[in-house]
C-alpha positions in Angstrom: 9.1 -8.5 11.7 11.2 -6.5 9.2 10.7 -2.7 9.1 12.1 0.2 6.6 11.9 4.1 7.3 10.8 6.0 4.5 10.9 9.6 3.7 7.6 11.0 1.7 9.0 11.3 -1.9 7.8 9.2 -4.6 11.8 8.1 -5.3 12.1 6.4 -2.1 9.7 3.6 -3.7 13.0 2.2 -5.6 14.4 1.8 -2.0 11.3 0.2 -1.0 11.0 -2.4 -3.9 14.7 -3.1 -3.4 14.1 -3.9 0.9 11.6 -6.0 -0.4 12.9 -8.0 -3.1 16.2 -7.8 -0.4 14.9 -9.0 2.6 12.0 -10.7 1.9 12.9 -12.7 -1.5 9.5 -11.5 -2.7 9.3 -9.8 -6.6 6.1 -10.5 -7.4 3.6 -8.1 -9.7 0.9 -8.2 -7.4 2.8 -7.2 -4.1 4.6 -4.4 -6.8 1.5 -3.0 -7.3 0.0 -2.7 -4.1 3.2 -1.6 -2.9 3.1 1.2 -5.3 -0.7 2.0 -5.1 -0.3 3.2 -1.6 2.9 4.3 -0.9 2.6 6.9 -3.6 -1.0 7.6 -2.4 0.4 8.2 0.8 3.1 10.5 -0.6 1.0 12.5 -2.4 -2.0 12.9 -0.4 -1.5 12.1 3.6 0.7 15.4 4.3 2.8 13.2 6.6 6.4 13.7 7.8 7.8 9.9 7.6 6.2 6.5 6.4 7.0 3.2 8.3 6.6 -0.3 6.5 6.6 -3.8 8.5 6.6 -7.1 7.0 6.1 -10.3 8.3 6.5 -13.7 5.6 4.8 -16.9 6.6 5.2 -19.5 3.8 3.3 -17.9 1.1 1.5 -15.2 3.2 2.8 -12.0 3.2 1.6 -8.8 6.0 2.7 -5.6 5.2 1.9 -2.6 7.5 2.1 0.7 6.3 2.3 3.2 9.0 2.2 7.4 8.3 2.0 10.5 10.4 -0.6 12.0 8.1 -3.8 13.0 7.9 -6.6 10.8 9.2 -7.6 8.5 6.0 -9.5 5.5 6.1 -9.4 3.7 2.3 -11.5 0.9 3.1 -14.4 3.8 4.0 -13.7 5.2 0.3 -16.4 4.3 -2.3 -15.6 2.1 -5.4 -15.7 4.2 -8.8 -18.3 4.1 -10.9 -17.0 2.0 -14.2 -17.9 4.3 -17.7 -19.5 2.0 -20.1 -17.1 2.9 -22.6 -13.2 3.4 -22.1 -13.3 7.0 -23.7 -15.5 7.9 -20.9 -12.9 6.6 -18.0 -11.6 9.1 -15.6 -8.0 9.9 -14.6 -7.3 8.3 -11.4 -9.3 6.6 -8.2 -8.8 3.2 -9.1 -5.7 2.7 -6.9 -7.4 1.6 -3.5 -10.1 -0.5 -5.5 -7.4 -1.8 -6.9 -5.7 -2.9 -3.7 -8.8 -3.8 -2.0 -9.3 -6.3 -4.4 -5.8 -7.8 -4.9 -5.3 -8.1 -1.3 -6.9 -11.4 0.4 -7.1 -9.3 4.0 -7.2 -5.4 4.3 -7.6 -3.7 8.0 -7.1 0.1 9.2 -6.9 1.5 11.9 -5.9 5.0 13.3 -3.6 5.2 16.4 -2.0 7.8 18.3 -1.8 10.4 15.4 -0.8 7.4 12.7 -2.9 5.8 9.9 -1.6 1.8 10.4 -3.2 -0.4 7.2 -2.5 -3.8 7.0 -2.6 -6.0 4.2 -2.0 -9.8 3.6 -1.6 -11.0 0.4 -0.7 -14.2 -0.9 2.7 -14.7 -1.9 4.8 -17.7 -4.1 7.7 -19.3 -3.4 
């Protein structure tokens, strides 16, 4: 399993999507986007100290694990939004984690020893 220390800044997600695209041969929309949706989520709301992310390729299955010293959050616990009938209505924001939720094929949290661990596996291509 390949691993990359983060620092909590919103700039370390060029760093990220390089490791990725580096290590793993993946640069892919999908996995950029989910990618993005939580790391900066995590930035901007977990109050933690350091992000970990693992990742494990098997032929076109992809597990990332994103670990963080912040606060307690479980996403998969956080409601969907309510969709406005008309775009003019739509709210700023919250559609990140729905997002993810639905791009991922598998989604799991869990909350060890102080640290938020969520795993995702996606589909990737080759």
């Amino acid at each position: 399993m390949k691993s990359i220390n983060l620092e909590p800044k919103v700039e370390e997600l060029i760093r990220l999507n390089k490791f990725i695209e580096d290590e793993l041969s993946v640069n892919q929309y999908a996995v950029k986007l989910i990618v993005e949706e939580l790391f900066v989520n995590i930035v901007n709301y977990s109050e933690c100290n350091y992000i970990k992310v693992f990742f494990e390729l098997n032929n076109t299955e992809l597990k990332m694990i994103f670990v963080d010293d912040g606060v307690e959050f479980n996403p998969l616990l956080k409601e969907d939004p309510e969709f406005p009938e008309d775009v003019a209505d739509a709210k700023i924001g919250g559609l990140g984690i729905h997002l993810v939720k639905n791009m991922a094929d598998e989604i799991f949290y869990e909350y060890i020893d102080g640290e938020n661990h969520l795993t995702i596996i996606t589909s990737v291509e080759k």
